[in-house]
Every structure is written in C-alpha cells, then in structure tokens.
C-alpha positions in Angstrom: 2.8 49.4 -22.5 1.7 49.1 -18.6 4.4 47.4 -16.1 2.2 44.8 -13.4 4.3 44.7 -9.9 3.0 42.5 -7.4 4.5 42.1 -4.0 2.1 38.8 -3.0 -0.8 36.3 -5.1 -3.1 34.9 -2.8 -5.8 32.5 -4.6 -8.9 34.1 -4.7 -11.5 33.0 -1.5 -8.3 30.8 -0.6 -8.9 28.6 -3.0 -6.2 26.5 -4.4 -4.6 26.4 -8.3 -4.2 22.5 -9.0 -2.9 22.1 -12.4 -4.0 18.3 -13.9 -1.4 15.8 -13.4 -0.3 17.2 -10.2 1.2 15.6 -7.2 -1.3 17.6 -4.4 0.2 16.2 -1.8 2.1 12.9 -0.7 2.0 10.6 2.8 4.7 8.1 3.7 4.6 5.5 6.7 7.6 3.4 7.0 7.1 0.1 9.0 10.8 -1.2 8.4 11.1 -1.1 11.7 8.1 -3.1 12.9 8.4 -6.5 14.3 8.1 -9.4 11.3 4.4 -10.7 11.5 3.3 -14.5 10.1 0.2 -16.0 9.6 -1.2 -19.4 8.9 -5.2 -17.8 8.6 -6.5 -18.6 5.6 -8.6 -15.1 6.2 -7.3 -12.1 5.4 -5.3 -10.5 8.5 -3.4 -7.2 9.0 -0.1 -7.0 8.9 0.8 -4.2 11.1 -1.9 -1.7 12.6 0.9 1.0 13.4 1.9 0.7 9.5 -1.5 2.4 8.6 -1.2 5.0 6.3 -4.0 8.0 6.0 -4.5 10.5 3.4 -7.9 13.1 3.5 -7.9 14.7 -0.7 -8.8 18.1 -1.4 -10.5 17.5 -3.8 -13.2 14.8 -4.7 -12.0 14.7 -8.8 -8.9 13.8 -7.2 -7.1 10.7 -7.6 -5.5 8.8 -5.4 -1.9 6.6 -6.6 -0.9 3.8 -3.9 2.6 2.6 -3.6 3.3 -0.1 -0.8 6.5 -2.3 -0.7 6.4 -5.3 1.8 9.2 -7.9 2.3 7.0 -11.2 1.8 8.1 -14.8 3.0 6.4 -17.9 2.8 7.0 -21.5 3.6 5.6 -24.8 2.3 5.1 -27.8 4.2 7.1 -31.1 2.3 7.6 -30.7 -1.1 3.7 -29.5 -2.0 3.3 -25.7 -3.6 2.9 -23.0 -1.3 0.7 -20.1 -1.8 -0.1 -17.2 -0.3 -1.8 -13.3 -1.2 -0.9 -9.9 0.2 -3.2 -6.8 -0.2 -3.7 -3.3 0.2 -7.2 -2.5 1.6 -8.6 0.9 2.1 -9.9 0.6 5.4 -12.9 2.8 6.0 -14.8 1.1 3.0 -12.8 -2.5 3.9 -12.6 -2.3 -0.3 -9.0 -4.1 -1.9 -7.1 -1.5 -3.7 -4.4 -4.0 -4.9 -4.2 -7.6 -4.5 -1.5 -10.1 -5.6 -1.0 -14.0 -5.2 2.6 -15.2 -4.1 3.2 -19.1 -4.7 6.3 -21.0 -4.2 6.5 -24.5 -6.5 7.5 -27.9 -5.8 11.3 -27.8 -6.7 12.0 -31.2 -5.2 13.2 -31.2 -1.7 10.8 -30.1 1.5 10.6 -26.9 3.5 11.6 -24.9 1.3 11.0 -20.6 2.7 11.2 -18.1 0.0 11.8 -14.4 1.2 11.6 -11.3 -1.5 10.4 -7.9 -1.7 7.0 -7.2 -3.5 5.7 -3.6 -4.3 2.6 -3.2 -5.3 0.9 0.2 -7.0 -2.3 1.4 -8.1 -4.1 4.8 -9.0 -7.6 5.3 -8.8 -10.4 7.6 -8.1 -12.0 7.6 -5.0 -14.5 10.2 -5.7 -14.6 11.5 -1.9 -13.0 14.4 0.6 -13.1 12.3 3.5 -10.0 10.8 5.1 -8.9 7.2 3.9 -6.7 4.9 5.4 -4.9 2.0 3.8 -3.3 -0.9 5.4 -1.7 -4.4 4.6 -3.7 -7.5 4.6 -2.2 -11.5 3.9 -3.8 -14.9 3.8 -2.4 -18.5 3.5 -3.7 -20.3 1.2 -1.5 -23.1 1.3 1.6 -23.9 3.4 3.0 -23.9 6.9 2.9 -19.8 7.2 3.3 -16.4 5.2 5.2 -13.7 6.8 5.3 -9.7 6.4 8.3 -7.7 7.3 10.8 -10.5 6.6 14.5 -10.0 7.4 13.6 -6.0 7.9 12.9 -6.1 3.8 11.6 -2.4 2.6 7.8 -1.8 4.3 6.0 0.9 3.6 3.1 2.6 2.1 3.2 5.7 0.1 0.0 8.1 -1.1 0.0 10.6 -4.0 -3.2 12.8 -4.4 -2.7 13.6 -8.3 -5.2 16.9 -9.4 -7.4 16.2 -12.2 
C-alpha cells in the first residue's frame, strides 16, 4: 500500500472545481439606509440607483438566484382600490427578472396607506460571463402614490451564482 502526502492542491491551469448545486459566490447591497422614494408614474421608475446590485458569473452554465426584499407602501385616493407593481429588472438587457402586483381594496373609509415588506426571488439561467446588474423598478397603476423604502422596512438585493 503507497501513502499520498501533499503539502498544497492547486486546480490544474487555475481552473476552478464547482460541484452542481453550489453557491459560487454571493453579492449583497443593502439600501436600508437610503432615503424613502414615491412615485405616482404610471411607467416603471427606479427606486434607488445607489441600491444597484452587480454580479459577473464564472461560468456561463451558471445560474443566477435573485433575492430582493423592499418595504412597499401605497396609498389610494377616496375609497377606490389602489394598485401598484414593483420589479426586479436586470439592467444591461432592461429584461424583468421578477415582477409582482400590490393592490390595496376598498375597505370602506378613504385614504387609506398600506405599508409591508415584500421579498421577491427568482433563479434562472442567464447563459452569459458578462457582468449583470439588477435594480428595483415601481409603477402606479392606480392611486395617489407607491413608495419604496417605507418606514426604513428591510431593502436589499441579494445574488447567488449556483454551479451547474
């Protein structure tokens, strides 16, 4: 029987091991701290350029998993519904990675504001090596306004890169 010692494994032509299923690497912006934002466009605006989050894969099989948590609020103007979308785009390509409608029903009464904290998460495959950057987008739809950051609620926007 032979005994193997090594002192030091280096990948061979520096290449790197990624085992399926793997976290590669992981990206974080936190925007609690940025000022609250509100909009009455019924376009899709960004929330917060310094909240932009950027991730470059290393590899294009990779996938990509999104995680962003926003604190939402929206008001209604009288007693009609209020409604209202919030999204994560991937800037470079300006394509929606996640996209979810907020609405807030006539309950009797007028003026009614609604505040909460909405995460939203996604993995897909991006098929690319080049940097992306993601950001947060809202829209109006109906209502007086929608805001992002409300009442310093968790904001942020985490990136996985998962081997495949």
């Amino acid at each position: 029987m032979s005994t193997l010692y090594v002192d030091n494994l280096q990948p061979n032509l520096g290449s790197r091991v990624m085992a399926a299923g793997h976290v590669v690497q992981v990206v974080h912006s936190d925007g609690s701290s940025a000022s609250s934002n509100a909009t009455t466009s019924t376009s899709y605006t960004e929330f917060n350029s310094s909240l932009r989050t950027s991730i470059t894969p290393t590899s294009a099989s990779s996938k990509i998993l999104v995680i962003g948590g926003l604190g939402v609020g929206i008001d209604r103007v009288g007693s009609q519904d209020a409604n209202g979308q919030i999204r994560i785009r991937e800037v470079n390509s300006g394509n929606t990675i996640i996209e979810t409608g907020i609405r807030v029903y006539d309950r009797g009464g007028s003026g009614i504001y609604l505040q909460w904290g909405q995460t939203l998460a996604k993995l897909y495959a991006p098929n690319t090596t080049s940097q992306l950057t993601y950001t947060f987008d809202m829209r109006m739809i109906v209502g007086q306004d929608i805001r992002a950051n409300d009442e310093n609620k968790a904001t942020y926007i985490t990136l996985m890169e998962i081997a495949q």
